[in-house]
C-alpha positions in Angstrom: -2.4 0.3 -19.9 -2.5 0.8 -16.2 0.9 2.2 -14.6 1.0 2.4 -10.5 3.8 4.8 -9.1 4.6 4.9 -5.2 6.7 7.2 -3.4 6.7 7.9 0.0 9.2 5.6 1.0 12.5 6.2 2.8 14.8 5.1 6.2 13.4 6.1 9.7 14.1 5.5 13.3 11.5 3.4 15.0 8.8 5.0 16.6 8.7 7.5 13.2 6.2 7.9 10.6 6.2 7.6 6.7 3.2 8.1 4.6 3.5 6.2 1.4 1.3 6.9 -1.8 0.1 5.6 -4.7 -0.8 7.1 -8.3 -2.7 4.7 -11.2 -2.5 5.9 -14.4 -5.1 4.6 -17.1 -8.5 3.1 -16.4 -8.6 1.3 -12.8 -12.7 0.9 -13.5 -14.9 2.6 -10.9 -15.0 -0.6 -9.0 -12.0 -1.9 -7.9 -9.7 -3.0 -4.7 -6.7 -1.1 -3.7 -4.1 -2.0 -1.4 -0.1 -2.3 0.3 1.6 -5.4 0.1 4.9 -5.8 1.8 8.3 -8.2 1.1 11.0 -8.4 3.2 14.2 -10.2 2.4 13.6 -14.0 2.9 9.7 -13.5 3.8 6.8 -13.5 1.2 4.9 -10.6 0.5 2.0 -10.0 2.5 -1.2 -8.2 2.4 -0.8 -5.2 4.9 -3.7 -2.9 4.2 -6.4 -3.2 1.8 -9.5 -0.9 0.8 -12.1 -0.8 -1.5 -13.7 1.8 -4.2 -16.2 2.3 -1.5 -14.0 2.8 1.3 -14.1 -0.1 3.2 -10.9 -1.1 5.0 -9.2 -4.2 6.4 -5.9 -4.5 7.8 -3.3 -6.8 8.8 -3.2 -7.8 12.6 0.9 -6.4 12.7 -0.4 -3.0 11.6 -3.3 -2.1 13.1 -3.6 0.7 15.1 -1.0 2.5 13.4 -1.4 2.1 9.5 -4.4 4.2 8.0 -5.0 3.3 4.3 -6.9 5.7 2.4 -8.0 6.8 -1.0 -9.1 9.9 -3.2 -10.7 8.0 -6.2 -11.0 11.5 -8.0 -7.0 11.5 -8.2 -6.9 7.5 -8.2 -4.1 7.7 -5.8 -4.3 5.3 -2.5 -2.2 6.6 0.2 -0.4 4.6 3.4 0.1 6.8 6.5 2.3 4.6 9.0 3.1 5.6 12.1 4.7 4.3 15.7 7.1 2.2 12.7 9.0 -0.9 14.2 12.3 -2.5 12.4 9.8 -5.6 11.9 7.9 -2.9 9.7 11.3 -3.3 7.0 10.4 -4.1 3.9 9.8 -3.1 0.1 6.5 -2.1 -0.1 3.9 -3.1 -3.3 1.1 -0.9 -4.5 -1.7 -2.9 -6.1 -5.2 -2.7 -7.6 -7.5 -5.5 -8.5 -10.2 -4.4 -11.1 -13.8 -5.4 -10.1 -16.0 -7.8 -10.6 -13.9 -11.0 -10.3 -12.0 -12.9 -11.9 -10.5 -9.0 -13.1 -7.1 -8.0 -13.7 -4.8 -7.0 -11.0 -1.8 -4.7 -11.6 1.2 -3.7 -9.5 3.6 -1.1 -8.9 6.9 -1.5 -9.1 8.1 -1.2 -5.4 9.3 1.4 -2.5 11.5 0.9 0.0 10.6 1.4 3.7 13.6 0.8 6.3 13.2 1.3 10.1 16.5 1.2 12.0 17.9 3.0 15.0 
């Protein structure tokens, strides 16, 4: 059974930085996808950062520029460095892995929360 943890999260002022991570527990496969989804109250929860057992990266237009996803597959723990944060940034934050090849089985964590606010 695959467990994800995150920590990381926590209440900064904007312009401040957070670095959120991620630890899987069990067998996540040597080819897999790994990424941060975000909810906020009232919104659905979008894909903010995504990248792959290879290292290939993609990002959502709000964040780029100051998110950097990255991984250590020898730990299986996915990290989420954010930086220059904005109150729009507010939001519980998802890990999640999607096993490879499709259709797979995704998994999720079970949530951290990020607030920005002056």
């Amino acid at each position: 059974q695959v467990q994800l943890v995150e920590s990381g999260g926590g209440e900064v002022h904007p312009g401040g930085s957070l670095r959120l991570s991620c630890a899987a527990s069990g067998s996540i496969g040597r080819l897999n996808v790994m990424g941060w989804y975000r909810q906020a109250p009232g919104k659905q929860r979008e894909l903010v950062a995504q990248i792959t057992s290879g290292g290939s990266t993609s990002y959502a237009d709000s964040v780029k520029g100051r998110f950097t996803i990255s991984r250590d597959n020898a730990k299986n723990t996915m990290y989420l460095q954010m930086n220059s944060l904005k109150p729009e940034d507010t939001a519980v934050y998802y890990c999640n892995v999607w096993t490879l090849p499709l259709p797979g089985v995704g998994y999720w964590g079970q949530g951290t929360q990020v607030t920005v606010s002056s």
